[in-house]
C-alpha positions as CSV (number, residue, x, y, z in Angstrom):
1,X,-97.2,154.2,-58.6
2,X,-98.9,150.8,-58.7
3,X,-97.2,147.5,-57.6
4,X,-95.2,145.6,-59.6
5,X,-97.0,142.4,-60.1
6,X,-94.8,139.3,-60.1
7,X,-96.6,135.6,-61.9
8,X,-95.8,132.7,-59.6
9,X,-95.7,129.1,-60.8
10,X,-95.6,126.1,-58.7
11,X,-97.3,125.0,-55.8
12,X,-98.4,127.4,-53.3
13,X,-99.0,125.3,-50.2
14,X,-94.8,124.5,-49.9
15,X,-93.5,126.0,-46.9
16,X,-90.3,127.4,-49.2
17,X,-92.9,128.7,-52.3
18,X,-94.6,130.3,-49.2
19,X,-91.0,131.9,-48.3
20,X,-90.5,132.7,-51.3
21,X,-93.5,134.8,-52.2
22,X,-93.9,136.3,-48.6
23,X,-90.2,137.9,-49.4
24,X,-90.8,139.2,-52.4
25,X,-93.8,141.1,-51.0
26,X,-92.5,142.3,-47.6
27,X,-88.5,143.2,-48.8
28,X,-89.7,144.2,-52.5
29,X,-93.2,145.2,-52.5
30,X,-94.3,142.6,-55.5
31,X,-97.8,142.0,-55.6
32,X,-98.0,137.9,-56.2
33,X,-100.5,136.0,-58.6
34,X,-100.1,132.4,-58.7
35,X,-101.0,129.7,-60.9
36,X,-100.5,125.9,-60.1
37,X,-101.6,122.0,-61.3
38,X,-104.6,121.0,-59.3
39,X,-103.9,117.5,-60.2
40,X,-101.7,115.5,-57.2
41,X,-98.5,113.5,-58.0
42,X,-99.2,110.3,-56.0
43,X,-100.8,107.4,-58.0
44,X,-99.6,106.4,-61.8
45,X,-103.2,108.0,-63.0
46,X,-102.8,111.1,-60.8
47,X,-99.3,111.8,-62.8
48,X,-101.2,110.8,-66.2
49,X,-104.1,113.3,-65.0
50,X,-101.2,116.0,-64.0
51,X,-99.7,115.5,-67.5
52,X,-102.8,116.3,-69.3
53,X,-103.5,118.9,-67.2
54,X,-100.1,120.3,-67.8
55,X,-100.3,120.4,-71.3
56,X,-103.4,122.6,-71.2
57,X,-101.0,125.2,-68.8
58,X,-99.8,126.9,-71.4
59,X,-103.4,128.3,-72.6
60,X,-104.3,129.2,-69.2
61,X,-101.4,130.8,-67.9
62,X,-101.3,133.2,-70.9
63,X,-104.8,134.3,-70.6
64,X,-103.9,135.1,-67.1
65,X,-100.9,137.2,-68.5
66,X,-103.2,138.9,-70.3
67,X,-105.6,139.2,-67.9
68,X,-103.1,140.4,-65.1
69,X,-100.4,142.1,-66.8
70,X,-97.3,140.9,-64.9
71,X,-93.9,142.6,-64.7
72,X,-92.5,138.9,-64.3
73,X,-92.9,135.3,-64.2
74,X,-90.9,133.2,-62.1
75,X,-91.1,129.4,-61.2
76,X,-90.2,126.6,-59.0
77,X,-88.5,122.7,-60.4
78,X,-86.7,123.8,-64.1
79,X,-88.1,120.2,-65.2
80,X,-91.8,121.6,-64.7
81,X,-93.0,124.9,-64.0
82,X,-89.7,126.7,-65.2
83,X,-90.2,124.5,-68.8
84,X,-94.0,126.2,-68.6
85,X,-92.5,129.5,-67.9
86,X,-89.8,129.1,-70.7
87,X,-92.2,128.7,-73.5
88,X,-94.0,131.3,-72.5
89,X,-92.6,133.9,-74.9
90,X,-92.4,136.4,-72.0
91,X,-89.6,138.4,-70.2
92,X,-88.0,138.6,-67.3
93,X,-88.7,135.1,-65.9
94,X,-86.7,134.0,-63.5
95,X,-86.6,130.1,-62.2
96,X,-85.5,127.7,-59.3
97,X,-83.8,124.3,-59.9
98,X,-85.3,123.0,-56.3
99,X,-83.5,120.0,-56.2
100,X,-79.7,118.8,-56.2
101,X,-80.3,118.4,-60.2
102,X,-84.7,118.3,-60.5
103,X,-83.9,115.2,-62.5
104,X,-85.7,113.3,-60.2
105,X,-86.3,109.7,-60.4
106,X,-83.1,108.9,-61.8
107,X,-84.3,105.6,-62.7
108,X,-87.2,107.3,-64.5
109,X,-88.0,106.5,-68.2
110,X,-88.6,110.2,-68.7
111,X,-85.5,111.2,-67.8
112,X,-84.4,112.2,-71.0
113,X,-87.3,114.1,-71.7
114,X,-86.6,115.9,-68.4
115,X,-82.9,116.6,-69.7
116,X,-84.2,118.3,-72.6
117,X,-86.8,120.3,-70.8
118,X,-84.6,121.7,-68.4
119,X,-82.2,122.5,-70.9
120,X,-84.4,125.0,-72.8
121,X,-86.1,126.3,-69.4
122,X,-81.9,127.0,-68.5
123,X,-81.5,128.9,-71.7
124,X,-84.4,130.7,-71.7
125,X,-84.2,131.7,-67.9
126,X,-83.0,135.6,-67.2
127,X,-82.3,134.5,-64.0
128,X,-82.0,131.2,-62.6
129,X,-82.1,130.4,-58.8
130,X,-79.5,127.9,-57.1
131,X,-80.4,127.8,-53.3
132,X,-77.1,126.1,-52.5
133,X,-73.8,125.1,-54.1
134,X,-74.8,121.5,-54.8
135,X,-77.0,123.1,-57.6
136,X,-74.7,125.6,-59.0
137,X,-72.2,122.3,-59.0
138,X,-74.9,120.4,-61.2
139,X,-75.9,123.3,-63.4
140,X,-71.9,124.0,-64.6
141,X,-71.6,120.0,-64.9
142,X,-74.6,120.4,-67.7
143,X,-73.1,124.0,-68.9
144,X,-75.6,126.5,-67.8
145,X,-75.0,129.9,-68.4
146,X,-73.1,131.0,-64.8
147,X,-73.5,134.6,-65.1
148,X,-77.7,134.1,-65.1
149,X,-77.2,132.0,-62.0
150,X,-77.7,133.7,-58.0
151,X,-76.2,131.3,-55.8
152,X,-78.2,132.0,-52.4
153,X,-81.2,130.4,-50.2
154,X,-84.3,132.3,-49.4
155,X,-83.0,131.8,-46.0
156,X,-84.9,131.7,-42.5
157,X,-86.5,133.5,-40.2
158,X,-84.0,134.3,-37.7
159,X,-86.7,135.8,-35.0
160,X,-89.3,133.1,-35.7
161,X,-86.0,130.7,-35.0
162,X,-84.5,132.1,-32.0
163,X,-80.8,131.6,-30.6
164,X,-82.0,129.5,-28.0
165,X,-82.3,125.8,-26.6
166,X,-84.3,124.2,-23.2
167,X,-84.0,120.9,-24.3
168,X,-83.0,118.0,-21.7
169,X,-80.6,116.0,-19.8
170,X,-81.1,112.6,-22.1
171,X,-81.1,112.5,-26.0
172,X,-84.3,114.5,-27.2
173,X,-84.0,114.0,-31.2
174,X,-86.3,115.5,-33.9
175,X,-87.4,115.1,-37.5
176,X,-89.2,117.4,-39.4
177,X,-89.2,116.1,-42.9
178,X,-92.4,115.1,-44.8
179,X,-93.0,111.0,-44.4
180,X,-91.8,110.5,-47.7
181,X,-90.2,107.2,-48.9
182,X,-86.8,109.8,-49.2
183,X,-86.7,110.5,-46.4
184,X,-85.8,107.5,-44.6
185,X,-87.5,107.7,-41.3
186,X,-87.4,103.8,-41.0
187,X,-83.8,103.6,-41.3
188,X,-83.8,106.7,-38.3
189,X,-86.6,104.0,-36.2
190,X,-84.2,101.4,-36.7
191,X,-81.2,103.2,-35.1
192,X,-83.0,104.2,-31.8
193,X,-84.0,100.9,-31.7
194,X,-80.1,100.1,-30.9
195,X,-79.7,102.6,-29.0
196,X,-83.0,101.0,-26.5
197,X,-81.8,97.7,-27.1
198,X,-78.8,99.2,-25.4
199,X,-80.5,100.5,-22.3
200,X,-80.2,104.2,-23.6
201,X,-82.9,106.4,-22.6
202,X,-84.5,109.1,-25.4
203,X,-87.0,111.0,-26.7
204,X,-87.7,111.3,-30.7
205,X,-90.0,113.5,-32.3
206,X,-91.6,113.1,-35.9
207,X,-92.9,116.1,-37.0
208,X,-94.8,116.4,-40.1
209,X,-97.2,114.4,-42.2
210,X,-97.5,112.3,-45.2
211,X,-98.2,108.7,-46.8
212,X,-95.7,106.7,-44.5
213,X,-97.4,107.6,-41.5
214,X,-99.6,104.4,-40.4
215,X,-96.8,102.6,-41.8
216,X,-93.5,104.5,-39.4
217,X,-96.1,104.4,-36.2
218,X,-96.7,100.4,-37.0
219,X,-92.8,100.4,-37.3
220,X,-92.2,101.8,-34.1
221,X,-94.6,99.5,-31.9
222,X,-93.0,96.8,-34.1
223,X,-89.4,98.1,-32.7
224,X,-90.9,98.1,-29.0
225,X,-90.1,102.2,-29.5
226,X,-93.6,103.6,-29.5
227,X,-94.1,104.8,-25.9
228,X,-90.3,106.7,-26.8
229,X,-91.4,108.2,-30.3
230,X,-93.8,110.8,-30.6
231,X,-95.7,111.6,-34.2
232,X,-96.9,115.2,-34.2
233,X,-98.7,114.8,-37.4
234,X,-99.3,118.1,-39.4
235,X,-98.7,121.4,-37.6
236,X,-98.7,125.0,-37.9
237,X,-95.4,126.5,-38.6
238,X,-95.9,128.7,-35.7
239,X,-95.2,125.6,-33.6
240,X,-91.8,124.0,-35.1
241,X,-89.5,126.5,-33.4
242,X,-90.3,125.4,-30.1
243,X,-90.2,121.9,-30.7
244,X,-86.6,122.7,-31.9
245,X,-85.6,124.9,-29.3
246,X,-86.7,121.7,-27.0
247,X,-84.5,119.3,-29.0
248,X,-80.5,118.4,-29.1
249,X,-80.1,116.6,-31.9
250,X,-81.8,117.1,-35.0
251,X,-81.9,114.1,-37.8
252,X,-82.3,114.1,-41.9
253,X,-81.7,111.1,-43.4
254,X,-82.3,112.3,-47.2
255,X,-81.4,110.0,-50.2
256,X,-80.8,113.6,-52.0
257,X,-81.2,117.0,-50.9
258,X,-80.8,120.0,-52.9
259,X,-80.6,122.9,-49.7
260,X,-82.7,122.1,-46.8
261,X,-84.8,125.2,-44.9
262,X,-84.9,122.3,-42.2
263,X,-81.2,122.2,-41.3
264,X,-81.2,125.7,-41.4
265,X,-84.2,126.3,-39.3
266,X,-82.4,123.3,-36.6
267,X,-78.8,125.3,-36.9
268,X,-81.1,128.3,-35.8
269,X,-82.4,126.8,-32.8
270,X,-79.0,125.4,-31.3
271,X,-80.1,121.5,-32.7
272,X,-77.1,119.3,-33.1
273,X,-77.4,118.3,-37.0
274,X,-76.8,114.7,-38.0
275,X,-78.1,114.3,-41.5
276,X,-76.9,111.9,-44.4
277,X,-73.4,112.0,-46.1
278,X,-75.0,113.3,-49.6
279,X,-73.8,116.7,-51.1
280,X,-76.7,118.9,-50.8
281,X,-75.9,117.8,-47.1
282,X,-72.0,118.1,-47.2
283,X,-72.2,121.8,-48.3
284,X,-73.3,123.2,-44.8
285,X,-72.2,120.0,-42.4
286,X,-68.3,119.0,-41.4
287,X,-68.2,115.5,-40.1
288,X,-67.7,115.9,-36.2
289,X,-67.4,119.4,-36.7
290,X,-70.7,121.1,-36.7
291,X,-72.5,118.1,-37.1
292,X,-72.7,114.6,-38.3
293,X,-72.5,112.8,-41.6
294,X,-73.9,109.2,-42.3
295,X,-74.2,106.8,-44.8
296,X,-77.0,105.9,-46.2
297,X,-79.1,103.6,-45.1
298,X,-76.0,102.5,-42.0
299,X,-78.4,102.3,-38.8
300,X,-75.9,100.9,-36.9
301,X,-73.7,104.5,-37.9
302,X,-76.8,106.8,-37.1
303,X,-77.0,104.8,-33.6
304,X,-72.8,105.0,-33.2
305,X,-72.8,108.9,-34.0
306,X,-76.3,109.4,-32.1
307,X,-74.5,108.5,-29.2
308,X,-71.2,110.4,-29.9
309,X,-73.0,113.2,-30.4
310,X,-74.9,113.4,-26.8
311,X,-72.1,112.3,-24.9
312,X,-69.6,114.7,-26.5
313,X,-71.3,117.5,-24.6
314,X,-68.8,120.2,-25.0
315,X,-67.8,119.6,-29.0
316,X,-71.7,119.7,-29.2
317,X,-72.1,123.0,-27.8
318,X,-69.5,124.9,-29.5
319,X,-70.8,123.6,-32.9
320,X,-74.6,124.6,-32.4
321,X,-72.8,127.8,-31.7
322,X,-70.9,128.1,-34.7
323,X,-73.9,126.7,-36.7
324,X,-75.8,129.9,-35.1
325,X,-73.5,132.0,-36.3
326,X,-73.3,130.5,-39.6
327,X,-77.1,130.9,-40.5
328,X,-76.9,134.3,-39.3
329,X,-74.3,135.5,-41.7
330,X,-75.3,133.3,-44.7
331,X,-79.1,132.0,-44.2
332,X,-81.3,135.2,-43.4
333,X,-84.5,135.8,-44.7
334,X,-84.0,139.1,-44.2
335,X,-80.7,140.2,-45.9
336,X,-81.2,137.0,-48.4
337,X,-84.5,137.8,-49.8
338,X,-83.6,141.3,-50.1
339,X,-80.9,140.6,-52.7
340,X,-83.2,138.6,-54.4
341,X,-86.1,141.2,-54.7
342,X,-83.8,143.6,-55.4
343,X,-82.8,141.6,-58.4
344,X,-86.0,141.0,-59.9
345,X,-86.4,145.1,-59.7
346,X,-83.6,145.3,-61.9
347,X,-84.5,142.4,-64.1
348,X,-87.9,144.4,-64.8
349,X,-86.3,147.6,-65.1
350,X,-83.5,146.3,-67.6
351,X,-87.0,144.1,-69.4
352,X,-88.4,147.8,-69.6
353,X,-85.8,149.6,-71.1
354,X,-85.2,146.8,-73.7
């Protein structure tokens, strides 16, 4: 009997869409085809250049349909690639809301557009992915359908991501978001900047790549921090549990966060979380509990809870164990892409018999 081919839209070279995709062929046997805009999303004529191309999707995707003959279509961001899949006139399709709401800018003059969008792409959905509860939270608010809606992340790795942690005797923090304006690395510069003024020895590790980098590393020699902060640039994935497993305390200061891989990939590897008090955030992280929770943009609070964190040794170490045990039970790739393939099986069988 041949594969069942699943049609993939969104972008491929995401760490999660990667996840994603990998799942579905290891735990349900789906061959993948993809399809994604070539067009980037950085300058005002890159987004005009993305929308035309966009509006041409529609044509290209359904040749491929024809071409390919897929069992089903599925899609990341309900404002985008789930709208494309929506119109598509084809079932099952299943899609993933990847943010806290994917109406994202809020300030931006096509929200409304976006509203209406993911409205359709909601209604038209078989299934419809929410990777944490933030999103199931947002999608009742706007009265999606609940019973289309599979509350679970893709989860991690748990081998890649080992139960263990070497890291050292002083405060060895890490950050392994993209260097994205959202992320806030400068407010996370600023706050071990009081901790130096203060005498308070460290080691900080910015993992990752992106616009804001000759920017963050002119930041840090600005702070008198360089020779403290290291900037790994882009690396292989192969890498990142290592420089985990060599870390204490791991750091996300999000403006908004739908579910992130990387707080589950840091709970993993024994790192102390100290992220931003936001929901997508609040969902997996306790104040003082297993972790910390900051206000936005408070560097003085980051530096205050940085150093609660490290000197509270023993609270530390029975939350990293905890958190362990947390991601094992709710956040494995294994088990949790298993439902999920198993589910699209059905999906195409119920498609089929219809």
């Amino acid at each position: 009997m041949p594969k069942r081919k699943i049609l993939f839209l969104g972008e491929t070279y995401r760490a999660d869409a990667i996840t994603w995709m990998n799942g579905l062929k290891e735990f349900g046997d789906f061959e993948i085809i993809t399809w994604e805009l070539k067009s980037s999303n950085h300058t005002f004529i890159d987004r005009c250049l993305r929308l035309l191309e966009f509006s041409t999707g529609l044509f290209q995707v359904k040749k491929i349909i024809k071409l390919q003959q897929p069992d089903m279509v599925i899609a990341e961001r309900t404002t985008s690639y789930g709208f494309l899949a929506a119109i598509l006139n084809f079932k099952p399709i299943a899609i993933a809301q990847q943010g806290k709401t994917d109406l994202w800018p809020e300030k931006s003059i096509l929200l409304p557009l976006k509203k209406m969008t993911q409205h359709y792409a909601f209604k038209k959905a078989n299934l419809i992915h929410a990777w944490g509860p933030v999103m199931a939270i947002s999608m009742k608010k706007v009265h999606v359908d609940m019973s289309k809606v599979l509350v679970l992340p893709k989860g991690i790795d748990l081998e890649k991501f080992g139960n263990k942690n070497s890291s050292s005797e002083k405060i060895s923090a890490i950050v392994t978001r993209s260097l994205m304006p959202e992320y806030s690395h400068d407010v996370i510069l600023q706050a071990f900047r009081i901790l130096s003024q203060r005498g308070i020895d460290f080691e900080l590790t910015i993992v990752g790549d992106g616009k804001l980098l000759p920017m963050l590393k002119e930041l840090a020699t600005k702070l008198a921090i360089a020779d403290k902060v290291y900037f790994t640039g882009r690396i292989q994935n192969t890498q990142l549990p290592e420089l985990l497993q060599k870390s204490n305390l791991y750091i996300s200061m999000p403006i908004t966060e739908g579910v992130s891989a990387s707080l589950f990939e840091a709970m993993a590897c024994k790192c102390y979380p100290i992220v931003s008090d936001i929901p997508g955030n609040q969902s997996w992280v306790t104040h003082r509990k297993n972790g910390q929770l900051i206000t936005l943009g408070d560097t003085e609070m980051l530096a205050e809870e940085i150093l609660w964190a490290f000197e509270n040794k023993e609270i530390r170490e029975e939350a990293v164990s905890k958190n362990r045990k947390f991601v094992e039970e709710n956040a494995n790739y294994k088990t949790n892409m298993k439902i999920i393939a198993d589910a699209y099986h059905e999906l195409i069988n119920t498609s089929k018999n219809n």
